[in-house]
C-alpha positions in Angstrom: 0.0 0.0 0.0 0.9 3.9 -0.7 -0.1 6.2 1.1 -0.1 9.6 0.1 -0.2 13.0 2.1 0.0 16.6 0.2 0.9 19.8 1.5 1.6 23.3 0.8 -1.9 24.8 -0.1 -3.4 27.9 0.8 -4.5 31.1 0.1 -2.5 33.5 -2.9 -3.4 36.3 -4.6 -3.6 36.7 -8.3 -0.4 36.8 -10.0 1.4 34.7 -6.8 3.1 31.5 -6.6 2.2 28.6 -4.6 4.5 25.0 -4.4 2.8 21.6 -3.4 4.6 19.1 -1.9 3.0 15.1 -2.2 5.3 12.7 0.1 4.6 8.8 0.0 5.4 6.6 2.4 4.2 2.7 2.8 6.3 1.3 -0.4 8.6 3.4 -2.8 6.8 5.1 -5.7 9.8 5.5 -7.9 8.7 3.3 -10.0 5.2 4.9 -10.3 3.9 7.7 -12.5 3.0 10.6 -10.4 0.5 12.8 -11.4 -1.7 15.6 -9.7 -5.6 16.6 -10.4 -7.6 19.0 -9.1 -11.7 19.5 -8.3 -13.7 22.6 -8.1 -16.3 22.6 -6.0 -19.7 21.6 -8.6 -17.0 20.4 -11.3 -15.4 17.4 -12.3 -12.2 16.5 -11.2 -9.4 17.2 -13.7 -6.0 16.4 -14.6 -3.4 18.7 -13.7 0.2 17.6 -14.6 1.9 13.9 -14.9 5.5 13.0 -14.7 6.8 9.5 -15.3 8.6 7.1 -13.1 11.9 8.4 -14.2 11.2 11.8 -14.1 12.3 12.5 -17.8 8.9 12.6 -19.4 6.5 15.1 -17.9 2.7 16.3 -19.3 0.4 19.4 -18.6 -3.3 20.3 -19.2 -3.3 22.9 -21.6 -5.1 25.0 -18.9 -1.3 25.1 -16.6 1.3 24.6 -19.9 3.8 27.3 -18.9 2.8 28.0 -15.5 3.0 24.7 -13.7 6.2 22.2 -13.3 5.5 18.8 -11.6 9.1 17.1 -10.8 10.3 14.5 -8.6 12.9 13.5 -6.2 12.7 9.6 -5.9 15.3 9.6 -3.3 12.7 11.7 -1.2 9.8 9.5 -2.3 8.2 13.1 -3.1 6.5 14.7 -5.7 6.3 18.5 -6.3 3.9 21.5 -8.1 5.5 24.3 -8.8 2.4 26.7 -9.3 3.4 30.1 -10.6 1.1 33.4 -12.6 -1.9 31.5 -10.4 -5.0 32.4 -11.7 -9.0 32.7 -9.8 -9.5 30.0 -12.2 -6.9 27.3 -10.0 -8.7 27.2 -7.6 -9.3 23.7 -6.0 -8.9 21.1 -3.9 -5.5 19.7 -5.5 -4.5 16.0 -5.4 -1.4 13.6 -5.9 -1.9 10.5 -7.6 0.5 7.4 -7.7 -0.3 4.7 -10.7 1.9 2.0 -12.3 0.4 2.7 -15.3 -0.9 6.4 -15.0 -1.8 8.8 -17.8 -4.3 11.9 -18.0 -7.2 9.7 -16.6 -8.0 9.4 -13.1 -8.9 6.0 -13.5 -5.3 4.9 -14.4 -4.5 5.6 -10.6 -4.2 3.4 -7.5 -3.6 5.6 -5.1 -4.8 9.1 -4.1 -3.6 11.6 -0.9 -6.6 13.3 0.7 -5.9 16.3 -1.4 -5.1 20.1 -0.2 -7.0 23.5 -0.6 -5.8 26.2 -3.1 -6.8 29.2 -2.9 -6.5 32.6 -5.6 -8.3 35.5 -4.7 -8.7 37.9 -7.3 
């Protein structure tokens, strides 16, 4: 089992920079993809940004592409979001994800932390 605890949300203004930390403990997950996803309260939950087991292959919603850097220290077992230019928009309960096999889809994931509260006031 994985289990999976995020921190480093909060409340930013518009413009400001916020870093989320995901640390896994239970079993290693470097040889998991990592990914993080997000939920607005009424909406959907959404994919966010995925990086690969190795760390050399990394993927972003359109909605975060040049904004947003997910990265990875295996040693650490921890997985990072660099959130910068943060929009009204991100706001959201965010959430790591660990999957062998993980992709874009939500479904592709085993395991999920309990997700942390962003917050951009305008």
């Amino acid at each position: 089992q994985v289990q999976l605890v995020e921190s480093g949300g909060g409340l930013v203004q518009a413009g400001g920079s916020l870093s989320l930390s995901c640390a896994a403990s239970g079993r290693t997950v470097s040889n998991y993809n990592m990914a993080w996803f997000r939920q607005a309260p009424g909406k959907e939950r959404e994919f966010v940004a995925q990086i690969s087991w190795s760390g050399h292959s990394t993927y972003y919603a359109d909605s975060v592409k040049g904004r947003f850097t997910i990265s990875r220290d295996n040693t650490k077992n921890t997985v990072y979001l660099q959130m910068n230019s943060l929009k009204p928009e991100d706001t959201a309960v965010y959430y790591c994800a660990a999957g062998l096999h993980g992709n874009n889809h939500a479904r592709r994931y085993d395991y999920w932390g309990q997700g942390t509260q962003v917050t951009v006031s305008s």
